[in-house]
C-alpha positions in Angstrom: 6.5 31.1 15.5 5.0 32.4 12.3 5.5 30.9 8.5 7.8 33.1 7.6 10.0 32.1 10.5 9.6 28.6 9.6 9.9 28.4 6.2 11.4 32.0 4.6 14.0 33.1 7.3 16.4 30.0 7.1 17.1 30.5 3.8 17.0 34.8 3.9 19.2 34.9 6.5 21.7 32.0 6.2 23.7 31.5 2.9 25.0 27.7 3.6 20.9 27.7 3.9 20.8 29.0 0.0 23.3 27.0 -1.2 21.9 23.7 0.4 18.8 24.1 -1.1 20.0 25.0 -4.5 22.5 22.0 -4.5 19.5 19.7 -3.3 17.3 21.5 -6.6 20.0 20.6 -8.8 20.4 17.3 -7.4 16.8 16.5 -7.2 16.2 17.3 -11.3 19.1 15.6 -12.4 18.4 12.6 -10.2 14.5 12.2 -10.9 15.0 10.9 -15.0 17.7 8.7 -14.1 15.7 7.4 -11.2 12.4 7.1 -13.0 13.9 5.1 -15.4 15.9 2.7 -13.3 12.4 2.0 -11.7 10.9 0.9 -15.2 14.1 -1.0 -16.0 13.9 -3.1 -13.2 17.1 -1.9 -12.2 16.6 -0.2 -9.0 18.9 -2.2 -6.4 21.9 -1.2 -9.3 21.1 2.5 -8.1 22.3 1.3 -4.7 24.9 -0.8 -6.0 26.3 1.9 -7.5 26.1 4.2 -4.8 28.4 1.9 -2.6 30.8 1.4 -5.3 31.9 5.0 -5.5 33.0 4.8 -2.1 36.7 2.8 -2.4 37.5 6.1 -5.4 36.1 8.5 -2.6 38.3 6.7 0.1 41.5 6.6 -2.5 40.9 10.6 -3.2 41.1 11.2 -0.1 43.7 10.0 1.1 45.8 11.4 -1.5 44.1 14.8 -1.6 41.8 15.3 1.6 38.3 16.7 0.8 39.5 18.3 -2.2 36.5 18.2 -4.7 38.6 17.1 -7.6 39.9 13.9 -5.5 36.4 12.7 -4.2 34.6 13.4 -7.4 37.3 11.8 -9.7 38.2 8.7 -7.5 34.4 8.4 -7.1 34.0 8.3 -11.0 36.5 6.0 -11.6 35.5 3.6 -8.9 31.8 3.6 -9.8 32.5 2.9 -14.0 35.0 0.6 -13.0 32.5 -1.6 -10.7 29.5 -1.0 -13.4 31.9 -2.5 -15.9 33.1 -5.2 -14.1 29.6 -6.6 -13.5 28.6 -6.1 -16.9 31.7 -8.4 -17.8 30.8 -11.0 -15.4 27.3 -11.4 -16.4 28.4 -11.6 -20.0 31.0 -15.0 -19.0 29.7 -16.5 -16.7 26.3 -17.7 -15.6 25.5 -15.2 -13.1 22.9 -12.6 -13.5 23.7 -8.5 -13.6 22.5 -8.1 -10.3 23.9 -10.5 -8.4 27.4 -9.4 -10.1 26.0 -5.8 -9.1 25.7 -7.1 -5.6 28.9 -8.8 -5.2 31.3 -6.5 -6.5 29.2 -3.6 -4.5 29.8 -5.5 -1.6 33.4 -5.8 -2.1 33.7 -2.2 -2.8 32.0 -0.9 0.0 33.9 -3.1 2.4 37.3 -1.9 0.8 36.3 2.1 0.9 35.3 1.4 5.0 38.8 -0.3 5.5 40.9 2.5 3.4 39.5 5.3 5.3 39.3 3.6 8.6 43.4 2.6 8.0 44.1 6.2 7.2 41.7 8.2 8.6 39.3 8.8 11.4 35.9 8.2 12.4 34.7 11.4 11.3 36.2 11.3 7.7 34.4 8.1 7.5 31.3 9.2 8.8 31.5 12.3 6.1 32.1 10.1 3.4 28.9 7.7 4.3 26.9 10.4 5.1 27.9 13.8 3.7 26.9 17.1 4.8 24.6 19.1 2.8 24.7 22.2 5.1 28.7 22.1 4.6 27.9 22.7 0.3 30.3 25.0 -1.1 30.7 26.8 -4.0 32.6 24.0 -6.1 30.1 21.0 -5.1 27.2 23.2 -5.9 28.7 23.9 -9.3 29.5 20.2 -10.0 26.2 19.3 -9.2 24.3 21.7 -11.5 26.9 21.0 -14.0 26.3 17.4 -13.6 22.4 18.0 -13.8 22.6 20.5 -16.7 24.5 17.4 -19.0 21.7 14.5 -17.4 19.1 16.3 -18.7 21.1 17.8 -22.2 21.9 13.5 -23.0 18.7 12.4 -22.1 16.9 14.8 -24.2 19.1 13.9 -26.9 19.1 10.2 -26.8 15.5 9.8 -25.5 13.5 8.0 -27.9 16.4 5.4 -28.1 17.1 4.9 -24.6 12.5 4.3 -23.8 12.9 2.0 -26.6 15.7 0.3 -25.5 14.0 0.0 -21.6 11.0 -0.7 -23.1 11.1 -3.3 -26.2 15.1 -3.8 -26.8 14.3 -6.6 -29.2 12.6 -4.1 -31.7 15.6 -1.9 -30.9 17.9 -4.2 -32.3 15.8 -5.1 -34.9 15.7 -2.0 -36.3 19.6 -1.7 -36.4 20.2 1.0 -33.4 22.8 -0.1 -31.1 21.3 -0.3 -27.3 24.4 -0.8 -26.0 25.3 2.5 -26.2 22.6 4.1 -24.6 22.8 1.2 -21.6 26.4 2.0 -21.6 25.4 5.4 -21.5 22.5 5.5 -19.0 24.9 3.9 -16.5 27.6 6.7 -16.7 24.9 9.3 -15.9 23.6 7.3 -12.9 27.3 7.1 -11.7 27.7 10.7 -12.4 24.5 11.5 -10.3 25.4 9.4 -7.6 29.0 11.2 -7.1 27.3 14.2 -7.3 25.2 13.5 -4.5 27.7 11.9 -2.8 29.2 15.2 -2.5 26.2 16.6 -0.5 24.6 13.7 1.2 27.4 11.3 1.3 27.3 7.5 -0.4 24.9 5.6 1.7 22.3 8.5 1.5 23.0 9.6 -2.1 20.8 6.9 -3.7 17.8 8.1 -1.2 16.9 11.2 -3.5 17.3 9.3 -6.5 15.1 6.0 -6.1 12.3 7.2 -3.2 10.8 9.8 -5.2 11.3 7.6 -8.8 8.9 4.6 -6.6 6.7 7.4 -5.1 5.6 8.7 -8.4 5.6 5.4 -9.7 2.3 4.4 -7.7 0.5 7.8 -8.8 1.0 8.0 -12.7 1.1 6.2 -15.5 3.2 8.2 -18.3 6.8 8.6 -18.4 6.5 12.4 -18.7 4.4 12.1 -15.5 6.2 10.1 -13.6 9.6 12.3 -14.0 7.9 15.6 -13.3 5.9 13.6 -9.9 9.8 12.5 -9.0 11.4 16.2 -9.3 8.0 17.3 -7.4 8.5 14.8 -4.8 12.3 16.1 -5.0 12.2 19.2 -4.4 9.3 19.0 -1.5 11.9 16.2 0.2 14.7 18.5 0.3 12.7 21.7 1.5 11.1 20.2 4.2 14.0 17.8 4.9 16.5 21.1 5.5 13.8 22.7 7.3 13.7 20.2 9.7 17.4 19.7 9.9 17.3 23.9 10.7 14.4 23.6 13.3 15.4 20.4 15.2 19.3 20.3 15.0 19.3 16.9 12.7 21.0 15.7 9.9 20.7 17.1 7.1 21.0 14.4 4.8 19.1 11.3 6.7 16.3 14.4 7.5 15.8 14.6 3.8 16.1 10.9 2.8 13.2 10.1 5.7 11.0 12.7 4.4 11.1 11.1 0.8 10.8 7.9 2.9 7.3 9.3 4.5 5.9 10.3 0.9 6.6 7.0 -0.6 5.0 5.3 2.4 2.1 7.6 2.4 1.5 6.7 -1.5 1.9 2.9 -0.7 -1.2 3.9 1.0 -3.4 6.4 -0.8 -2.1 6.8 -4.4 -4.1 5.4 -7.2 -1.5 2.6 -7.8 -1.3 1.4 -4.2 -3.0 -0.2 -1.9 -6.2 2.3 -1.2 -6.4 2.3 -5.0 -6.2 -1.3 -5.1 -8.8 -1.6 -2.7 -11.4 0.7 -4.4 -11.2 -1.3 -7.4 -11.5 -4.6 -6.1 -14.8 -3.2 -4.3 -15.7 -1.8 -7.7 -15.4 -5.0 -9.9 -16.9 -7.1 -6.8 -20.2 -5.0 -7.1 
């Protein structure tokens, strides 16, 4: 089998093959800022949280609309905010810390989106909704997800400095009279609007995959904020290609496929990047000699 075969031919000759890749593109640049910076806020396990909570809006949209895009993607929305809010209230009354709120309530949703769609629909809706398709992408989705990417990267170009100062030293941010509630307030509607929009291709439980394993990967290779963004979109895109290839080749999953190949380059940097444990290594050797 030559390279071209391999690597050129899927995606020349197959137009769900196009559209996959360009919705996993889209959702790869979109989701590489907003996972970079959930790494550096300490707020990674919310990205999951968050991911779960969508899936009670999903379950609701569809049962009142089937897969319709405008029923998943709104009750998705809705449920996702709703949850984010929620925990941000209970952390403010009461003596319980964001993430545990984050946990409990994501817990709660996740439970209730199982039982809806179990009540009123079948194993296979369920398993679409956890899981997602990314080969099954139309038109629509892949225009909701670059529109969705597009308006990620637009906010965060325009509320940048704020939002790094606000994950980075909040108490001079407030100091110097800027409001950080908006751009936390702010931040957490992107990641929602991320997450539904990989939801739509990879389904809930695998949506947060592209979002957090490349943010950690390039998290043990650079430094720099710039840096570590542009190593998340690299790591990204090389996820997705090789993931679809894969799925092509070998009959998998799509979605999983992809998620395991980001898995195997943030393993792989736990053990040779600068920032893990090879890098580690070589400078312990160097300060002991």
């Amino acid at each position: 089998m030559t390279l071209n075969e391999i690597i050129i031919s899927p995606f020349t000759d197959f137009s769900f093959m196009r559209r996959a890749l360009a919705g996993c593109v889209a959702l790869a640049t979109g989701c590489a800022p907003i996972g970079v910076l959930l790494v550096l806020r300490r707020m990674s396990l919310m990205g999951d949280a968050l991911s779960h909570a969508v899936l009670p809006g999903a379950a609701i949209g569809f049962i009142l609309g089937g897969f319709a895009l405008p029923w998943l993607a709104g009750g998705g929305v809705v449920a996702g905010l709703l949850v984010a809010i929620l925990a941000g209230l209970a952390s403010r009354f009461t003596d319980l810390s964001e993430d545990a709120n984050f946990a409990g309530f994501y817990l709660v949703a996740l439970a209730l989106g199982v039982l809806l769609v179990s009540k009123w629909g079948s194993n296979v809706d369920l398993i679409h909704l956890l899981f997602g398709s990314v080969l099954a992408v139309d038109d629509v989705s892949l225009l909701l997800v670059t529109a969705i990417s597009g308006f990620t990267l637009a906010w965060l170009a325009l509320n940048y400095r704020g939002l790094v100062l606000e994950c980075v030293d909040p108490g001079y941010l407030q100091a110097s009279g800027a409001r950080g509630t908006r751009f936390h307030l702010g931040f957490v509607a992107l990641t929602v609007l991320n997450l539904v929009a990989g939801f739509q291709a990879m389904g809930t439980l695998m949506a947060v995959g592209l979002m957090m394993l490349p943010a950690a990967t390039s998290r043990l290779w650079t430094d720099t904020l710039p840096g570590m963004i542009f190593a998340a979109w690299i790591t990204g895109l090389i996820a997705s290609l090789v993931g679809l290839m894969l799925s092509y080749h070998f009959s998998l999953p799509s979605g999983p496929a992809i998620v395991l190949v980001a898995g195997l380059c943030y393993l792989i940097s736990l053990l040779m990047a600068p920032r893990g444990w090879h890098g580690r290594w070589r400078a312990r050797r160097h300060l002991e000699q």
